[in-house]
C-alpha positions in Angstrom: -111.2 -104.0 -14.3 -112.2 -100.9 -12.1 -115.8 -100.9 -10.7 -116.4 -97.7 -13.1 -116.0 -99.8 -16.5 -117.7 -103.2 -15.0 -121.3 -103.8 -15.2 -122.2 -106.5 -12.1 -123.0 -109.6 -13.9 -119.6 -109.6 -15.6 -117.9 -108.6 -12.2 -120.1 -111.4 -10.8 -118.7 -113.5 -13.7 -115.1 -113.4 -13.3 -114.4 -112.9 -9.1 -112.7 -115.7 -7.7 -116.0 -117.3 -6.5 -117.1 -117.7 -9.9 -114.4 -118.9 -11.2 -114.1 -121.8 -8.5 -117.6 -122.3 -9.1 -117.3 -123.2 -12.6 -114.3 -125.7 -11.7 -116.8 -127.6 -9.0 -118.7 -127.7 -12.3 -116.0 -130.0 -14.4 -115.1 -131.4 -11.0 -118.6 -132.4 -10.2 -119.6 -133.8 -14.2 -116.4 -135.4 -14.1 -117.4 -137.6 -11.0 -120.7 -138.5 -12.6 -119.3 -140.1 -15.9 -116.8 -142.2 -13.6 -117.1 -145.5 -12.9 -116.1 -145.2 -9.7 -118.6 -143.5 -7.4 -121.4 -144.9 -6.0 -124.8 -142.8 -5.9 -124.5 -141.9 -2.2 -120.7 -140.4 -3.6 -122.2 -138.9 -6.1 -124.6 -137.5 -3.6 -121.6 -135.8 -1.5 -120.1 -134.4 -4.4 -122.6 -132.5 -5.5 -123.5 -131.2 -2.1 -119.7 -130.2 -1.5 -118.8 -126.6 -1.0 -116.3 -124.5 -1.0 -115.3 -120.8 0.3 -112.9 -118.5 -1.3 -111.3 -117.6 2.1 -110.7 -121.4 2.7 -108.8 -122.1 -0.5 -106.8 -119.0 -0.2 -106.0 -120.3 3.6 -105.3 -123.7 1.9 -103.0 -122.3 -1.1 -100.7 -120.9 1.8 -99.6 -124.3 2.0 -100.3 -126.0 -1.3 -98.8 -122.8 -3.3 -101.1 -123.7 -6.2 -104.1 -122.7 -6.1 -105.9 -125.0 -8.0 -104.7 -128.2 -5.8 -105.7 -125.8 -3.0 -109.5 -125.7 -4.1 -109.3 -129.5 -4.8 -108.4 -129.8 -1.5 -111.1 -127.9 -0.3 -113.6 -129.4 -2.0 -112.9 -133.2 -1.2 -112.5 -132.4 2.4 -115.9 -130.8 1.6 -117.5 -134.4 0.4 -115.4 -136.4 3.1 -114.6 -140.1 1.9 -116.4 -139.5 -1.4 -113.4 -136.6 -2.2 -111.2 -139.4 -3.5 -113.1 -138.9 -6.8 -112.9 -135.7 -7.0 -110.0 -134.7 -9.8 -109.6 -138.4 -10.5 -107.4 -138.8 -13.2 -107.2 -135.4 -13.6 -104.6 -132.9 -14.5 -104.9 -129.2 -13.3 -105.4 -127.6 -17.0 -108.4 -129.6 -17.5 -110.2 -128.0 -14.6 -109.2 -124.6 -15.4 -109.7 -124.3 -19.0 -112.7 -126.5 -19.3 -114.2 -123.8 -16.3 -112.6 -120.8 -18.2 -114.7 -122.1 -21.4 -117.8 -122.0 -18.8 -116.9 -118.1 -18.2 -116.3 -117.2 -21.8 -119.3 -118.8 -22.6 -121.4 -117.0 -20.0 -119.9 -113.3 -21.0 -120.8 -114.2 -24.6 -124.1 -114.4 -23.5 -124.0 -110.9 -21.5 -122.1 -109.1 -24.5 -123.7 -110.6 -28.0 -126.9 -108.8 -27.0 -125.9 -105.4 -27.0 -124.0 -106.3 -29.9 -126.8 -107.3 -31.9 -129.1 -104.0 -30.4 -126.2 -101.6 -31.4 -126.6 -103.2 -35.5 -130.5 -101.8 -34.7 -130.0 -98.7 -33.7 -127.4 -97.8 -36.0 -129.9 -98.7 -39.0 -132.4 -97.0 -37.5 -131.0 -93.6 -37.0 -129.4 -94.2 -40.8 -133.3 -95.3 -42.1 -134.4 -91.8 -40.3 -131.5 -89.7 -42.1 -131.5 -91.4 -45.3 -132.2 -87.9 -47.1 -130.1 -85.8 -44.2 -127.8 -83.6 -46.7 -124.7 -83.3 -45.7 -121.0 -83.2 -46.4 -118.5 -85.4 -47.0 -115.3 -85.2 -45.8 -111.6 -86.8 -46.9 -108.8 -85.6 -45.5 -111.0 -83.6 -42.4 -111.6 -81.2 -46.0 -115.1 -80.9 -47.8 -114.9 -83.6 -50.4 -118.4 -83.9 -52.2 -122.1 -83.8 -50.3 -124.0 -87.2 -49.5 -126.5 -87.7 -46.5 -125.9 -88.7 -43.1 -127.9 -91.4 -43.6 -125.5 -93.2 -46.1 -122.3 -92.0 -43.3 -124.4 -94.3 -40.8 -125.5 -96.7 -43.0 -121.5 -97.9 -43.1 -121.3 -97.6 -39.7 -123.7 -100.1 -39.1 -122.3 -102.6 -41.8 -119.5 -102.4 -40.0 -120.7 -103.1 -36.7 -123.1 -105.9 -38.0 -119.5 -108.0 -39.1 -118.3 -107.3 -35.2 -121.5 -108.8 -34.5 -120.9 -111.7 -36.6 -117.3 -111.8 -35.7 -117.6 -111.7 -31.6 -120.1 -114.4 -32.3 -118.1 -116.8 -33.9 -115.1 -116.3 -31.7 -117.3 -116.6 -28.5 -118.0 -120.0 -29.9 -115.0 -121.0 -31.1 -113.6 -120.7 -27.5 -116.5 -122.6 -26.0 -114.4 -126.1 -25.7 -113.1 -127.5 -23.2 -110.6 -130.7 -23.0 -110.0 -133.5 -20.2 -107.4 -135.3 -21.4 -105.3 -135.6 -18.9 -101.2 -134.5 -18.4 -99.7 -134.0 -21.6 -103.0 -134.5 -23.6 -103.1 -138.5 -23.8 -105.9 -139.7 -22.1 -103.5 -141.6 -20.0 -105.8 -141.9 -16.8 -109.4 -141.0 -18.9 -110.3 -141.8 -22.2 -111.6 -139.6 -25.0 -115.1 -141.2 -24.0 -115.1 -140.0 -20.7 -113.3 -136.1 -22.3 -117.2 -136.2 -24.2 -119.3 -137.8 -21.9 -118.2 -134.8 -19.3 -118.1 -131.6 -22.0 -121.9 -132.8 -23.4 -123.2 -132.5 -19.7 -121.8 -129.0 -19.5 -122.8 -128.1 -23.1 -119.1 -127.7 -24.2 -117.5 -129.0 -27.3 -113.8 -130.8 -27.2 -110.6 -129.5 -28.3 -109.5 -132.1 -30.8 -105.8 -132.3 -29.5 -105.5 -130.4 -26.2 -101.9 -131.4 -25.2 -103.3 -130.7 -21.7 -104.1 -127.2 -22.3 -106.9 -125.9 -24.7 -104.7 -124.1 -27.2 -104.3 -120.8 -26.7 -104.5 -118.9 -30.5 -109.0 -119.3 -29.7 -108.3 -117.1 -27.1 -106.0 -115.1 -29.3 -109.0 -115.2 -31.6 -111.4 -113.5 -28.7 -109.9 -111.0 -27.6 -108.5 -109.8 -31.6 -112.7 -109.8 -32.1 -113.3 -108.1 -28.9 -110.3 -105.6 -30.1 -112.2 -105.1 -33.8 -115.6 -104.5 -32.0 -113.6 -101.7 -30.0 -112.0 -100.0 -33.0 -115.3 -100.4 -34.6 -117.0 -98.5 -32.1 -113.9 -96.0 -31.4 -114.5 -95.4 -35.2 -117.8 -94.1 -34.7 -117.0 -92.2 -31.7 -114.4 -90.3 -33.2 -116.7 -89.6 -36.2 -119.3 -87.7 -33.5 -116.3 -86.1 -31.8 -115.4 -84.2 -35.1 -119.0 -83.6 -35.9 -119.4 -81.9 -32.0 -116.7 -79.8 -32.5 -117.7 -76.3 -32.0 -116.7 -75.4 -36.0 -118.8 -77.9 -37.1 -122.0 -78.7 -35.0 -123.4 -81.2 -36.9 -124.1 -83.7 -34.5 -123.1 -84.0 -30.7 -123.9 -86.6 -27.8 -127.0 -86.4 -25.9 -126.6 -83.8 -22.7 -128.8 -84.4 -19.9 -130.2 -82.4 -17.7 -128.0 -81.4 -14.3 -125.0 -82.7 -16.7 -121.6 -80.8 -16.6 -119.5 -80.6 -19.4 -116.9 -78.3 -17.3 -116.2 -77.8 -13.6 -115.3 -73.6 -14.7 -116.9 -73.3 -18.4 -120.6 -73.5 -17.8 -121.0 -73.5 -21.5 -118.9 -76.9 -22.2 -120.9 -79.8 -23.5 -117.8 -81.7 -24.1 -118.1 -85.6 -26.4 -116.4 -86.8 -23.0 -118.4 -90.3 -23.9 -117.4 -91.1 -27.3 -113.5 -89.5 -25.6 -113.8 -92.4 -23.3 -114.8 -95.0 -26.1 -111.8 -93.8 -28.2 -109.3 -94.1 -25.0 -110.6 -97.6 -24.2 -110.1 -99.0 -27.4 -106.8 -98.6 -27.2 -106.6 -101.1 -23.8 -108.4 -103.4 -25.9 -106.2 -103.5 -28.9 -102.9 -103.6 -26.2 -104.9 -106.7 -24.7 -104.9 -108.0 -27.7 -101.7 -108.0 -28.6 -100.9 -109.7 -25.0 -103.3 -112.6 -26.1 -101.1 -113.1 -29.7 -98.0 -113.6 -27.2 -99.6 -116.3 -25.3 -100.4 -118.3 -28.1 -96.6 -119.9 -28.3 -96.0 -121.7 -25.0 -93.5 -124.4 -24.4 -93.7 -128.0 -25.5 -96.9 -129.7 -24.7 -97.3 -126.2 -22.0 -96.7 -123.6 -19.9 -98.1 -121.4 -17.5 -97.0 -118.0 -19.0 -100.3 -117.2 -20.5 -102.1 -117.5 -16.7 -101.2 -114.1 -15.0 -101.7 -112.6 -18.6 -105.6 -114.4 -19.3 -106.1 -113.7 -15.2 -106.0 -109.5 -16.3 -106.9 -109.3 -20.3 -110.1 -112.0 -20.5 -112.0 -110.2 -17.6 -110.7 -106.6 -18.6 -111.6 -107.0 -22.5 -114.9 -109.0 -21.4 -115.8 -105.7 -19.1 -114.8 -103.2 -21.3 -116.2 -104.0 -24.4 -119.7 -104.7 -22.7 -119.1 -101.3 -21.0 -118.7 -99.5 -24.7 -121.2 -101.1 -26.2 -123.9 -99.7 -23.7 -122.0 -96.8 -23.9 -121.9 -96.0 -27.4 -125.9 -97.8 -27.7 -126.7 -94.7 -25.4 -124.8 -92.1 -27.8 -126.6 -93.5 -31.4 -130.2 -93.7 -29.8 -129.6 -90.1 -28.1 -127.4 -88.5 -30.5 -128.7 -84.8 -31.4 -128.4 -83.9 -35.3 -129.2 -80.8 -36.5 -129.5 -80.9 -40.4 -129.6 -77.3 -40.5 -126.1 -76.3 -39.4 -125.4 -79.4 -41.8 -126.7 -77.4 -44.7 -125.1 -74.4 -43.7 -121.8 -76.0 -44.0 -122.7 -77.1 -47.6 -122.0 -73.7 -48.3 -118.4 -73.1 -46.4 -116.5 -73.7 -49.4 -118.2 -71.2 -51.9 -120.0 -74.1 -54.1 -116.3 -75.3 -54.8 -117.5 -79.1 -53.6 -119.4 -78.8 -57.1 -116.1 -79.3 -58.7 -115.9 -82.7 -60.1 -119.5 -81.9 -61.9 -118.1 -78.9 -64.0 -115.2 -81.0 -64.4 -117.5 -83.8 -66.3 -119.5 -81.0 -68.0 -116.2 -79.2 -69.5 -114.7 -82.7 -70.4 -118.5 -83.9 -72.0 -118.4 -80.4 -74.1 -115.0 -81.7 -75.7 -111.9 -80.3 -73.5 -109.6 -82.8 -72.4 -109.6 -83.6 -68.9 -106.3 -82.1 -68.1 -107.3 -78.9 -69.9 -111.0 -79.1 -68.0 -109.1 -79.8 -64.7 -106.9 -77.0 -64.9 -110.2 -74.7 -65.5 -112.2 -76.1 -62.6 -109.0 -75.9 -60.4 -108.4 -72.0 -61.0 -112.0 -70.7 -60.3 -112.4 -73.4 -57.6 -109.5 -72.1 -55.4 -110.7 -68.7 -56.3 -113.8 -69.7 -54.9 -112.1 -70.7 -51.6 -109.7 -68.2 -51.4 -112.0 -64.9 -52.5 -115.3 -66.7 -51.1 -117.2 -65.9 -54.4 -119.5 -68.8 -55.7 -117.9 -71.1 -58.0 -121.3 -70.9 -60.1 -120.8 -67.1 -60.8 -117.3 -67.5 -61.0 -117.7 -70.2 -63.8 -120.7 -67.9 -65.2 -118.4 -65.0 -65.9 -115.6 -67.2 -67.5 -115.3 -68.3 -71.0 -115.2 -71.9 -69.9 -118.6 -71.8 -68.7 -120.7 -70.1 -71.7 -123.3 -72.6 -72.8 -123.4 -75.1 -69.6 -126.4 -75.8 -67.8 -125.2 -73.8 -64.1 -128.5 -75.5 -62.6 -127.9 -79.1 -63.5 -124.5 -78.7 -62.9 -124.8 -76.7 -59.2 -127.6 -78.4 -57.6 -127.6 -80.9 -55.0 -129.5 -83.8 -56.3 -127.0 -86.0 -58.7 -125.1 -86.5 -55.4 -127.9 -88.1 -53.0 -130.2 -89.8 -56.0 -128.9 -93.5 -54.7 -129.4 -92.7 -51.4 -132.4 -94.7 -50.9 -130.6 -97.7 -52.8 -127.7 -97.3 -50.5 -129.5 -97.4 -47.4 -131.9 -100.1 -48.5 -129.1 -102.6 -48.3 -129.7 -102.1 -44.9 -132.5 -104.3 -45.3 -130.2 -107.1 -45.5 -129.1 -106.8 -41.9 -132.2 -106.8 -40.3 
């Protein structure tokens, strides 16, 4: 992933130093759980080293790149090398190290998960009793409050939470069981032993390779966390635009919105959330097709995992922060929220004369047909559906204040957003 979209840690995380680091790792707990070694091997394996420029010098002749670093590394430790990748098959190094890296972003991404559930419930807690409209269809449907729109929001991204934790665990396992999964040269002893000293659980039947639907599993999470969040960002995008104003993303100061329209304060964050999303959700789909390799394996999925773990990892850490900065700093102004209450003429009171009409014995075609011809009226002429329905036969004897006022819409709003409660 590009340096703009990468925080360090997780660049750290996945370079090529980190990744042979986390193979001397297996190679090195391996080695300890043989019986082979003596302490003073033990001693040189641990101390051995390795340089990223020396395995790449060493892979021009090996063409493989992980018998290249083994190389490296036992030449590293001198006689005590022998042990190193004893009984070992290539797999069992790099997917017992990749489960080291996926375990380690976990740890960089769950937190911003969990901080973005917060601030979503706060800002809903503060604008529990924000009026405003609801829309279906991008038409006004029926008021609520802006606190019950973010309160789903943050439901929502409470089950990504729950749902990039589980599959960030689920992928935490690792397997040494040797060529085609048989323990032929190890046992399933030794596979434990090794994975309880790096904190890894064991893939139950590995067939060499750790089975690749948990990483299919990953990045479909990562790929719902990014929708989630590209959910919310097209939300403020439609609330910024210029006929609405409702809401818009926090514009600091020395900030450009335009190179040539000083007067641009463009969503160009929650534009960039929405765009990434859709890398995500193509990356997943790339993970789905890796799942189904050949016999006991293959090495198809490689070149894909080597581009869509670290690119999915990256990005959805980058929108997270990203979109953590927009719900903290978003700017609501409940005014221009109440003023557009009032675009449609009082017609968005429809569905309460409909139940008044219906509840003073029409049936609720007949009512419906009513409402419809002085709501449209409303719309179209921009005369208030209350004086419209006061003028007309229909409406003689109904209560025009209960019916037109704004409270039978929000009175669960405090129920609503209470559920919140459940979350924190």
């Amino acid at each position: 992933m590009i340096d703009r979209y990468t925080r360090a840690e997780l660049a750290d995380l996945w370079s090529d130093h980190a990744r042979f680091e986390a193979m001397r790792q297996v190679e090195v707990a391996a080695c300890e759980e043989m019986d082979g070694p003596t302490p003073a091997d033990l001693e040189a394996i641990r101390a051995a080293t390795f340089t990223v420029a020396a395995i790449a010098e060493r892979e021009r002749t090996t063409d493989h790149d992980v018998a290249a670093f083994v190389d490296v590394l036992a030449q590293s430790a001198g006689p005590a090398g022998r042990w190193i990748h004893h009984g070992l098959a290539s797999s069992d190094v790099l997917d017992t190290g990749l489960a080291l890296q996926l375990r380690r972003a976990g740890e960089l991404i769950l937190p911003d998960a969990r901080a973005l559930v917060g601030a979503v419930i706060e800002r809903a807690r503060e604008h529990r009793d924000t009026l405003c409209v609801g829309r279906t269809h991008g038409i006004h449907a029926e008021p609520t409050t802006f606190g019950i729109k973010l309160a789903g929001f943050a439901f929502e991204a409470d089950r990504n939470r729950e749902r990039l934790e589980r599959a960030f665990a689920q992928v935490s396992v690792g397997a040494l069981s040797g060529a085609v999964g048989t323990y032929a040269a190890t046992s399933p002893r030794f596979e434990l032993a090794v994975l309880a000293r790096l904190g890894l659980r064991a893939e139950p039947v590995s067939t060499q390779v750790v089975p690749r639907d948990r990483h299919a599993e990953l990045l479909q999470a990562i790929a719902l966390a990014g929708t989630g969040l590209e959910r919310l960002a097209t939300e403020i995008r439609h609330l910024a635009r210029t006929e609405v104003s409702e809401a818009r993303e926090p514009f600091a100061t020395g900030q450009k919105g335009s190179s040539s329209m000083p007067h641009k304060r463009n969503p160009v964050k929650s534009e960039q959330v929405s765009g990434l999303a859709r890398v995500l959700r193509g990356n997943a789909s790339a993970a789905v097709e890796n799942v189904a390799l050949w016999h006991e394996r293959d090495i198809s999925h490689s070149s894909v995992e080597r581009i869509i773990l670290p690119d999915s990892t990256a990005l959805i850490d980058h929108m997270q922060q990203r979109m953590l900065a927009l719900v903290r700093g978003l700017v609501i102004d409940p005014l221009r929220m109440r003023e557009n209450l009032e675009l449609s003429s009082g017609a968005l009171f429809s569905q309460r004369v409909l139940l008044a009409l219906v509840e003073r014995d029409l049936s609720r075609d007949e009512a419906y047909r009513v409402v419809q011809r002085l709501a449209q009226q409303a719309l179209d002429e921009r005369i208030a559906l209350r004086e419209l329905l006061g003028a007309d036969a229909a409406g003689a004897g109904l209560d025009l204040d209960a019916i037109f006022g704004y409270h039978e819409f929000v009175r669960y709003a405090d129920e609503i957003v209470a559920r919140l409660d459940e979350l924190a």
